[in-house]
C-alpha positions in Angstrom: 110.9 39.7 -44.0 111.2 37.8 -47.4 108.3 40.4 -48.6 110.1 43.1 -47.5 113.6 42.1 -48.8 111.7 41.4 -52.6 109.8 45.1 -52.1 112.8 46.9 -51.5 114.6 45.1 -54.0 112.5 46.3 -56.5 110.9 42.2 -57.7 107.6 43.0 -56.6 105.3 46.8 -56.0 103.3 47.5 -53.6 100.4 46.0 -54.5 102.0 42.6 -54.8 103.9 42.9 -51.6 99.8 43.9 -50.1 98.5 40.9 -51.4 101.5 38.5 -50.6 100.7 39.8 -46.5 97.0 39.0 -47.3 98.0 35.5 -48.4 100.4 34.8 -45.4 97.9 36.3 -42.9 95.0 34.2 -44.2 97.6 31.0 -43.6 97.9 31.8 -40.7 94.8 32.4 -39.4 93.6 28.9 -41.0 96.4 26.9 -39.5 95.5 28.5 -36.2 91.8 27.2 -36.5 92.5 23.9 -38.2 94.8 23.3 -35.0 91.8 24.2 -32.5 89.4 22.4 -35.4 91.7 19.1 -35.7 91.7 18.7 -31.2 88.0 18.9 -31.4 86.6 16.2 -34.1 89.6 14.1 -32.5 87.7 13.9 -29.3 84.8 13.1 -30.8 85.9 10.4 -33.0 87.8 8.6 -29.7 84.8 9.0 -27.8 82.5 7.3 -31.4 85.8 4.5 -30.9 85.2 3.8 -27.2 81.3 3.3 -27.5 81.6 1.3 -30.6 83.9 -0.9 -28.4 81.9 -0.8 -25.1 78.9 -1.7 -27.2 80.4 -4.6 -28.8 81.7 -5.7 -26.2 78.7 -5.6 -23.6 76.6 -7.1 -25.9 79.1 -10.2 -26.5 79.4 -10.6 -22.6 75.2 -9.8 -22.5 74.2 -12.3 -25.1 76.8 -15.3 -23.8 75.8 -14.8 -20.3 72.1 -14.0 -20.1 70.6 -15.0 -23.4 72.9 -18.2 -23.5 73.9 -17.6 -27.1 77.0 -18.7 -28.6 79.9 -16.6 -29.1 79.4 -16.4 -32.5 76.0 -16.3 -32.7 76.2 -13.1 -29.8 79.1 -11.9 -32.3 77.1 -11.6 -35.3 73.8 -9.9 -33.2 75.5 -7.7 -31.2 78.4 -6.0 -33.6 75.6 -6.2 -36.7 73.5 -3.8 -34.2 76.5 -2.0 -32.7 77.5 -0.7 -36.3 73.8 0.0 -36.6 73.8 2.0 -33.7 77.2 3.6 -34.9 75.8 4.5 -38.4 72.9 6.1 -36.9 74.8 8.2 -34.1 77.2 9.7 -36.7 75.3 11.1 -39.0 74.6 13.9 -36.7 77.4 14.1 -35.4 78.9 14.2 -38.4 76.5 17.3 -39.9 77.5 19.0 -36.3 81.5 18.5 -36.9 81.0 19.9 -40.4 79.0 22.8 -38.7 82.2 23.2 -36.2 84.7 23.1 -39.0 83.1 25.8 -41.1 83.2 28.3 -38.3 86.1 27.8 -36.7 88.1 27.6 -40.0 86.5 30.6 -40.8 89.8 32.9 -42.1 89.4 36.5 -42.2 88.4 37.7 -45.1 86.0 40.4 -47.0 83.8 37.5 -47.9 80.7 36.3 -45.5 80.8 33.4 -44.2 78.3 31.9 -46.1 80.0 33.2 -49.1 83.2 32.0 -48.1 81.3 28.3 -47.4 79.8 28.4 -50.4 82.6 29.3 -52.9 84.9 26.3 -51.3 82.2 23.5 -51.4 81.2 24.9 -54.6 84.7 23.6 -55.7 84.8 21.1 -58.8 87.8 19.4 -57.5 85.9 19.1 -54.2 82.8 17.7 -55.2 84.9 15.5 -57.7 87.1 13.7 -55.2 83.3 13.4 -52.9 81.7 11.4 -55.7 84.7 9.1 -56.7 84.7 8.0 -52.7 80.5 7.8 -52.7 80.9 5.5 -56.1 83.5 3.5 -54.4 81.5 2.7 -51.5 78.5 2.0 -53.6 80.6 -1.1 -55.3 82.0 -3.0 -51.8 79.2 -5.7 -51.6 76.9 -5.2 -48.8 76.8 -1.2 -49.2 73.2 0.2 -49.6 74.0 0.5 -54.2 71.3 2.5 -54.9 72.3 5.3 -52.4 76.0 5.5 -52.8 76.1 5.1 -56.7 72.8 7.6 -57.0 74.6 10.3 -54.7 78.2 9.5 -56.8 76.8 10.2 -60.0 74.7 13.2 -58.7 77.9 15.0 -57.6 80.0 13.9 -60.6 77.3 15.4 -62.4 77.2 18.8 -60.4 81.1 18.7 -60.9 81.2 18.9 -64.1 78.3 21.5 -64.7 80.5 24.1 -62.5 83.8 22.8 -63.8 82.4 24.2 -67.6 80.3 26.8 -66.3 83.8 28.1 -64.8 86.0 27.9 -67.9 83.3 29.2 -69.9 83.5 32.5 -67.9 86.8 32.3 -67.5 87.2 32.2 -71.1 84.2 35.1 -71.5 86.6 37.6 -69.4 89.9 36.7 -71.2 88.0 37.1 -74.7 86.9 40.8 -73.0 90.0 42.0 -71.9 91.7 41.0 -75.3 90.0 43.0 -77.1 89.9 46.6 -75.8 88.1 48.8 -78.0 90.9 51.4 -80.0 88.7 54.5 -78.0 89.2 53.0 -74.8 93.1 53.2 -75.9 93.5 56.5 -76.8 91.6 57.3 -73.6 93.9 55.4 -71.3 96.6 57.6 -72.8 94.8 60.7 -72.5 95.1 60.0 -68.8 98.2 60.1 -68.3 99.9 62.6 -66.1 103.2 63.4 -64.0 102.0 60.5 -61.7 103.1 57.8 -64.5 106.5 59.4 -64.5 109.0 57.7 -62.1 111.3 59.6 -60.1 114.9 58.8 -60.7 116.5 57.1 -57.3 119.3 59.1 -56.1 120.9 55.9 -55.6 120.5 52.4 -56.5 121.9 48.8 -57.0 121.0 47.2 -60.1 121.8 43.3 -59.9 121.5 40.2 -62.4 119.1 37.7 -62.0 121.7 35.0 -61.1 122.7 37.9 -57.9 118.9 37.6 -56.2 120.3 35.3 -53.8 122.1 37.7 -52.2 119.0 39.2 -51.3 117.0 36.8 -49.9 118.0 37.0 -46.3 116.0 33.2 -45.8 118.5 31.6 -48.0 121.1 33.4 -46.4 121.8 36.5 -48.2 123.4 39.4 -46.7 123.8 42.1 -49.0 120.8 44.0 -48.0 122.5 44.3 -44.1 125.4 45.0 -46.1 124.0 47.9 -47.7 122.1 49.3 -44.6 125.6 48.9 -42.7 127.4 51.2 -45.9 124.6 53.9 -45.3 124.5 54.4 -42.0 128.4 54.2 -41.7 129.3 56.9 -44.4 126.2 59.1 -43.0 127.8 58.9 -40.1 131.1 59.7 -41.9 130.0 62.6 -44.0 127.8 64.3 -41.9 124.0 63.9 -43.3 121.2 61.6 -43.9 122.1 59.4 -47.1 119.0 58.4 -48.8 118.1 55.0 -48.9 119.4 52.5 -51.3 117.1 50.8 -54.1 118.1 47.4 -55.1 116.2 46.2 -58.0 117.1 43.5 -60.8 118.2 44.4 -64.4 117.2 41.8 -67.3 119.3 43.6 -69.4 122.7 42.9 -67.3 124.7 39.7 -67.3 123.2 37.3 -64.7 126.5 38.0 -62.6 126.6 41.6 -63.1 125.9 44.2 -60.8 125.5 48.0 -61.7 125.7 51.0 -58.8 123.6 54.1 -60.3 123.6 57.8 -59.0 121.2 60.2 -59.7 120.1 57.9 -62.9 123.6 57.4 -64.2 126.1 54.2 -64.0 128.8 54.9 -62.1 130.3 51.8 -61.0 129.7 48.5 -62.7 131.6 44.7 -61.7 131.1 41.2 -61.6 130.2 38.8 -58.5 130.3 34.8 -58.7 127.7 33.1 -56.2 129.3 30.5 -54.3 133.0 31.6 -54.9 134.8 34.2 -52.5 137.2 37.1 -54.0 140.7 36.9 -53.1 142.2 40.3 -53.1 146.5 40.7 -53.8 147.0 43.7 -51.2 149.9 44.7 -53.6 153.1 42.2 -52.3 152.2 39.0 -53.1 153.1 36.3 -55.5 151.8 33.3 -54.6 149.2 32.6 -57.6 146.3 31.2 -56.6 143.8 29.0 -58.6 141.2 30.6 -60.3 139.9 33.2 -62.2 141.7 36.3 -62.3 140.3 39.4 -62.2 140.1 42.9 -61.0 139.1 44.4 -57.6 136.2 47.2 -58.3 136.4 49.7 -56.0 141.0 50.0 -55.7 141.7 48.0 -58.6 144.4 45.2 -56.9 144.5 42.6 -58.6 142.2 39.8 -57.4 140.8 35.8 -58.1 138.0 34.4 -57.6 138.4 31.0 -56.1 136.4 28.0 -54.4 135.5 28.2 -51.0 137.7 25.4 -50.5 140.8 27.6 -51.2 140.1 30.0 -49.1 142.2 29.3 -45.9 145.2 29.1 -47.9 144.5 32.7 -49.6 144.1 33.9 -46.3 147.4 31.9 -45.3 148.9 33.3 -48.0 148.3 36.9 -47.7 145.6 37.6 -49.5 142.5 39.6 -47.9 139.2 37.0 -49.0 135.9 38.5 -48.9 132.4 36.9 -50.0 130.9 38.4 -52.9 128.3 40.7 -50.6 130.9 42.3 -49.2 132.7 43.1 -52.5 129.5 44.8 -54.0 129.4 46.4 -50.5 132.7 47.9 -50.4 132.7 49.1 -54.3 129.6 50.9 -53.4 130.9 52.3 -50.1 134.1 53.7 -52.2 131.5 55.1 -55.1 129.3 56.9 -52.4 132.1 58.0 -50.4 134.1 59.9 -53.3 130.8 61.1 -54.9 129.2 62.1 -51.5 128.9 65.7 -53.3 126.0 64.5 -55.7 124.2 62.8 -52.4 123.8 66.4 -50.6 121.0 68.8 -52.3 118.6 71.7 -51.1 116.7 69.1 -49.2 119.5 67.5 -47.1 120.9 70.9 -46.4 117.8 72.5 -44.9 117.6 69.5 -42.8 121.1 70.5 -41.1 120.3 73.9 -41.2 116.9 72.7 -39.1 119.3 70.4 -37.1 121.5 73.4 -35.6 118.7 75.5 -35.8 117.5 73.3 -32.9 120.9 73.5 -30.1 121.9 77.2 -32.1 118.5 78.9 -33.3 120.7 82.4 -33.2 123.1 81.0 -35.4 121.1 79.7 -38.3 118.4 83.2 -38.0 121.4 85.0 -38.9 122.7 82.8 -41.2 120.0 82.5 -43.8 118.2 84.2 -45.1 119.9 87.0 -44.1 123.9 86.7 -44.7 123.5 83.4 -47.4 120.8 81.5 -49.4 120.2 78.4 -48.4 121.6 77.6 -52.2 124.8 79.0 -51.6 124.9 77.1 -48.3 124.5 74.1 -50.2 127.2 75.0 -52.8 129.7 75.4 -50.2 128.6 72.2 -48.0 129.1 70.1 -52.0 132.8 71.8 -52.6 133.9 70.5 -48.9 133.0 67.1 -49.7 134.1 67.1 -53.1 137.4 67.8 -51.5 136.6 64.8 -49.2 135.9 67.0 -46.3 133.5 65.6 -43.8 130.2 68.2 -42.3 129.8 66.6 -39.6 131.0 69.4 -37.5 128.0 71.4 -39.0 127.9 74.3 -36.5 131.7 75.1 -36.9 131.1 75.3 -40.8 128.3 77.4 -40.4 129.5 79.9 -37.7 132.8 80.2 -39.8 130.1 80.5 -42.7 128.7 83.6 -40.6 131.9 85.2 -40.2 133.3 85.4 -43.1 129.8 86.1 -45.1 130.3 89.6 -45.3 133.9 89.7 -47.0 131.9 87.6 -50.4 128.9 85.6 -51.3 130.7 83.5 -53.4 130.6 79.7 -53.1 134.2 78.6 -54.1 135.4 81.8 -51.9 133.6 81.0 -49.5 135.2 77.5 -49.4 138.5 79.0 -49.5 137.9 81.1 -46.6 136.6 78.7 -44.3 138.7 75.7 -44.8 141.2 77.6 -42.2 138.9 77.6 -39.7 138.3 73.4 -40.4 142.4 72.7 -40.4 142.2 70.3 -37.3 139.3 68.5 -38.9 141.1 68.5 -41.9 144.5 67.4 -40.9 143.0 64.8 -38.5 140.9 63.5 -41.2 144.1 62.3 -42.7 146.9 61.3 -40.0 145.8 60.7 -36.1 146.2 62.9 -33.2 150.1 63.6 -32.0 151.2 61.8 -35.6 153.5 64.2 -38.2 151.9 64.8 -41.4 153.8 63.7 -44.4 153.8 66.5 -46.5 154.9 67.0 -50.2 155.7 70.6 -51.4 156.2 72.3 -54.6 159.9 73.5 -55.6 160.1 77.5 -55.2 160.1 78.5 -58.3 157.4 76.5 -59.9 155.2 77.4 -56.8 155.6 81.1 -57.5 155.0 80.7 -61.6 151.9 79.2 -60.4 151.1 82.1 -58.1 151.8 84.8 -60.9 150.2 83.0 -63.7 146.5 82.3 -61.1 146.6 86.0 -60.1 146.8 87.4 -63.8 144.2 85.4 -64.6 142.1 85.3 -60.7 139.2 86.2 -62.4 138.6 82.5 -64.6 140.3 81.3 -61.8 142.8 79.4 -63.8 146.0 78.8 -64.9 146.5 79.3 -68.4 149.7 76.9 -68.7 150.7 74.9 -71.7 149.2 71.2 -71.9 152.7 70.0 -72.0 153.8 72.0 -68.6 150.3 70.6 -67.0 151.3 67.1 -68.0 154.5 67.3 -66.8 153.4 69.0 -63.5 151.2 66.2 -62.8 153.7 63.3 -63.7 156.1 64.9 -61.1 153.3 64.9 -58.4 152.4 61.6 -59.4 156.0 60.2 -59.1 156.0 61.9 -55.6 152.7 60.8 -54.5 152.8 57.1 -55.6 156.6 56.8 -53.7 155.5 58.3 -50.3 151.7 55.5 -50.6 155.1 52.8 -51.4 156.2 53.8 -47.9 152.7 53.1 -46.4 152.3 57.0 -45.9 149.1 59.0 -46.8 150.0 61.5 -49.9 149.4 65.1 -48.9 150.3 68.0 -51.0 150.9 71.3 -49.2 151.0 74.7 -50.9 150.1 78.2 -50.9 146.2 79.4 -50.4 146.0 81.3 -54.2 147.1 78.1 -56.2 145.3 75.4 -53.8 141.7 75.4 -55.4 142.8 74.9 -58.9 145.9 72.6 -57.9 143.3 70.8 -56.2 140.7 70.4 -59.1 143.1 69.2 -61.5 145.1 66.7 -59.7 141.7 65.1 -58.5 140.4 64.7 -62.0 143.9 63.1 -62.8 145.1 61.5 -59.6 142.0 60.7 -57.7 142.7 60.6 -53.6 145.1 63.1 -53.5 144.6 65.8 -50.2 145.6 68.7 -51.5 146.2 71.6 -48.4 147.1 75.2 -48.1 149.8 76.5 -45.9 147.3 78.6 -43.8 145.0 75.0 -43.1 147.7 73.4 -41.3 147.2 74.1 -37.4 150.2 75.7 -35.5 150.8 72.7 -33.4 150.6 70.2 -36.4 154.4 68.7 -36.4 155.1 67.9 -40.3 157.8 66.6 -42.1 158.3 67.1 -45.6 158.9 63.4 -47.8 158.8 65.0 -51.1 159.1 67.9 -53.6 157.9 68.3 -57.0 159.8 70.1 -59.8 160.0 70.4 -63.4 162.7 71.0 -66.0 163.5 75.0 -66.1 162.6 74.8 -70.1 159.2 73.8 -69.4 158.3 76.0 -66.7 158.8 78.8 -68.7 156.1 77.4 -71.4 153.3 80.0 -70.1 150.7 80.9 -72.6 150.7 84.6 -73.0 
C-alpha cells in the first residue's frame, strides 16, 4: 500500500515502484525460508546437545562403575573423548546444514542458485567477520594454532583481494559513465520524440514536502481516502466519470503549501499545518480563539489554526474544526465542483453517449451523428454545468436534445431551449421537494430595458449598457442576494428567458454562486415566494449606449 500511496503520489515512477515490490517480495520469501531453515538446524543442534550429554554422562557412570576409575580421572577420559566424538560428528553435519540453508534460503530471483550462493559468500564483509572468529579461536590456548590462524589469515587475505578488486570496478564504471563522449550526446537528443513529452494531468494536487505525511496511510495519513471520497462524490454529483487525481510533491512550494491544478494551471492554492486542526468561524461568532489566524480556502470565513488541545473548546464554542486533510479535501471539492465544465471533454461525452446508447440505442442513433455532433453535444453538456447544472439525468438532456435539434444547432441555443424541459431538476437542485423557492426579481422597468437593449443587439448576444449602469445593476443584486443568504435562504434570481443567459454570465463572473432562472424553468406546481427585487435609480437606467 505504502508503494502505491508514493506511486500515485507522484515520489517514485514506475520503475522504482517495480523494483520496491521486487525487494519486498524477495523479504518475504527469505523470511519464509529462514523460518522453516532456523526449525530445522535447531533440531539438530538439541539432538548434537543430548548426545554430548548422554555421552558424558555414560562414560562417567561406565568408567566409575566398571573400570573403577575415579571421578575425576573418568571426568577427564570420558568428556576429553566425548568432545572428540562431538568435533568429529559436526563437521559433517555442519557441511550438510550449510547444504540445507543454501536451498531452502534460496529467494526467487533471476539468478541461479549457484550464482546466487556464490555472489553472497563471495561477500568481503562475509569472509571478513569469518576470519576475525577463525583468528580468535586460533589464540584460546589449547586450539589446534596452526589451523585456525592459517585459515584466519587465508580469508582476511581473500577479503581484501575482492574488497579492492570491487571498488576498483566500481570505480572503472563511475569513471565510464562520467564521461559520455559529446556524439553520444547529441545522439541521445536526436532520439527524442513525442514519448518524452508529458501529458498535462487534468487534475492534480501539488503538496510541500513538509505535507507527505498526509499521504502515507502507515503513519496515518488520510488525504489520499480523502481525495478518492471527493471524486467519486461529485462524479456522482455531476453526472460523469471524473478522472483521477494526481498527487505529487512540489520543491518549489513552501513546505506547508499545497497547490490544486486543472488542466496545467493553478487554480486553487492554501496553506495546511501538520499537527494543528483548522477552526472555521461559520460567520456568528466571537469568541477568539488562540492561534494563528487565517483564512478558510474554499468559502473564505475566517478561520485559526489551533493545537489539538484546543479543539473541544472550538467545537464548544461554535466553531466547525477540521484536520488539515479534510481542509485540502473540501477546497478541492469546491474548486472541482464550480469548474466541473473544464473536467467534461469529447472523451467523457462519448462515454455517456455509449452509456444511454446501451438502455436507449434509438435515442443516441438519432442523436448523433445525425441531428448533432458529438462536439456540439459536448458544448451543450459544458454550458449546463457551468451553470452548475448537474447531467446526471443524461437521457432527459439528450431526448430534450433530440427535440429541439431541429429548431438550431447552436450550443448556447440549444442550452436555452432545453433548460425548460430540466426545471424540476433545476429547481430541486436548489430548495427540496414541497419547499417554496425564494425568489428575487427584477423591477419592471429595468427588466424590460434589459429586454429591448439584448434583442437590438440578439445577434452579439449582449447588452451594450454603460459600465456605470452594469456596476450599479450588479451592486443592487448583490445587496439583494447577500440579505436573503443573511436569512439562511439560497439566493435565486428569476427573470425573463431573452435576458437570462447574459444576466447569468455576468453575475457569475462578479458574484460567484448565484442561480440565475428564467420564468419558463420554474415548474407549474413550484410554490415561490418572492424576498427581494432589484432596482436602480431612473437616471442611470436610461444610460444605454446607442
Amino acid at each position: 500500500m505504502a508503494i502505491d500511496a508514493d506511486l500515485n503520489a507522484g515520489v517514485i515512477d514506475q520503475e522504482a515502484a517495480k523494483r520496491r515490490r521486487d525487494e519486498v517480495s524477495q523479504e518475504s520469501d527469505f523470511f519464509g525460508s529462514m523460518d522453516g531453515a532456523s526449525k530445522f538446524v535447531r533440531g539438530d543442534a538439541i539432538a548434537g546437545i543430548l548426545i554430548l550429554l548422554i555421552n558424558i554422562i555414560g562414560g562417567l557412570a561406565i568408567g566409575i562403575s566398571q573400570h573403577n576409575l575415579s571421578f575425576a580421572q573418568a571426568g577427564e577420559i570420558y568428556v576429553l573423548l566425548t568432545i572428540g566424538d562431538g568435533l568429529v560428528a559436526q563437521i559433517p553435519s555442519l557441511l550438510l546444514s550449510l547444504s540445507t540453508a543454501i536451498i531452502v534460503t534460496r529467494v526467487t530471483t533471476s539468478e541461479s542458485t549457484s550464482a546466487q550462493a556464490g555472489n553472497q559468500l563471495a561477500s568481503p564483509a562475509a569472509l571478513s567477520i569469518a576470519s576475525a572468529i577463525l583468528i580468535f579461536l586460533g589464540c584460546i590456548p589449547g586450539m589446534p594454532h596452526f589451523i585456525f590462524l592459517s585459515m584466519g589469515v587465508v580469508l582476511a587475505l581473500i577479503s581484501y583481494f575482492l574488497d579492492k578488486s570491487q571498488k576498483k570496478a566500481a570505480a572503472k564504471e563511475a569513471g565510464l559513465q562520467e564521461i559520455v563522449p559529446e556524439e553520444d550526446k547529441n545522439a541521445e537528443h536526436d532520439e527524442l520524440d513525442w514519448s518524452h513529452i508529458e501529458p498535462v494531468d487534468q487534475v492534480g494536487l501539488e503538496i510541500g514536502y513538509g505535507l507527505i505525511p498526509l499521504i502515507d496511510q502507515e503513519s496515518g495519513g488520510t488525504l489520499l481516502s480523502r481525495v478518492r471520497g471527493i471524486r467519486k462524490k461529485l462524479s456522482s454529483e455531476i453526472g460523469f466519470l471524473v478522472n483521477p487525481i494526481r498527487i505529487r510533491d512540489n520543491l518549489e512550494i513552501g513546505p506547508n503549501d499545497y497547490n490544486i491544478v486543472l488542466n496545467g494551471t493553478i487554480r486553487g492554492q492554501g496553506q495546511v499545518f501538520i499537527g494543528k486542526d483548522l477552526a472555521i468561524n461559520p460567520g456568528q461568532i466571537t469568541i477568539p480563539l488562540e492561534g494563528e489566524k487565517t483564512v478558510e480556502p474554499a468559502f473564505g470565513l475566517d478561520a485559526f489554526w489551533i493545537d489539538r488541545t484546543h479543539s473541544d473548546f472550538a467545537k464548544t464554542a461554535g466553531y466547525t474544526v477540521v484536520d488539515p486533510a479534510t481542509a485540502i479535501a473540501t477546497h478541492m471539492n469546491s474548486i472541482l465542483k464550480n469548474n466541473a465544465d473544464q473536467l467534461l471533454g469529447h472523451n467523457e461525452t462519448q462515454q455517456l453517449l455509449d452509456l444511454v446508447s446501451e438502455r436507449s440505442p434509438k435515442l443516441i442513433e438519432d442523436l448523433v451523428p445525425g441531428k448533432l455532433s458529438v462536439s456540439t453535444v459536448t458544448q451543450v453538456l459544458k454550458n449546463l454545468l457551468q451553470e452548475g447544472v448537474s447531467i446526471r439525468d443524461n437521457r432527459s438532456i439528450f431526448d430534450s436534445l433530440l427535440s429541439e435539434s431541429g429548431k438550431t444547432k447552436d450550443p448556447v441555443e440549444l442550452t436555452s431551449l432545453i433548460r425548460p424541459h430540466l426545471g424540476r431538476s433545476i429547481v430541486q437542485g436548489i430548495v427540496s421537494a414541497g419547499e417554496n423557492l425564494p425568489i428575487i426579481t427584477l423591477e419592471q422597468g429595468l427588466e424590460q430595458l434589459l429586454n429591448n437593449t439584448l434583442q437590438e443587439n440578439s445577434k452579439s448576444r449582449d447588452a451594450f449598457l454603460e459600465p456605470k449602469l452594469i456596476d450599479a445593476l450588479i451592486d443592487a443584486i448583490a445587496s439583494e442576494k447577500y440579505g436573503v443568504e443573511e436569512q439562511g435562504q439560497p439566493a435565486v434570481l428569476v427573470v425573463s428567458p431573452t435576458i437570462r443567459p447574459w444576466l447569468s454570465r455576468i453575475t457569475r463572473q462578479r458574484l460567484g454562486n448565484l442561480s440565475v432562472l428564467a420564468y419558463t424553468e420554474i415548474p407549474e406546481d413550484q410554490e415561490i415566494k418572492v424576498v427581494g427585487k432589484v432596482g436602480i435609480q431612473t437616471n442611470q437606467a436610461h444610460g444605454v449606449a446607442a
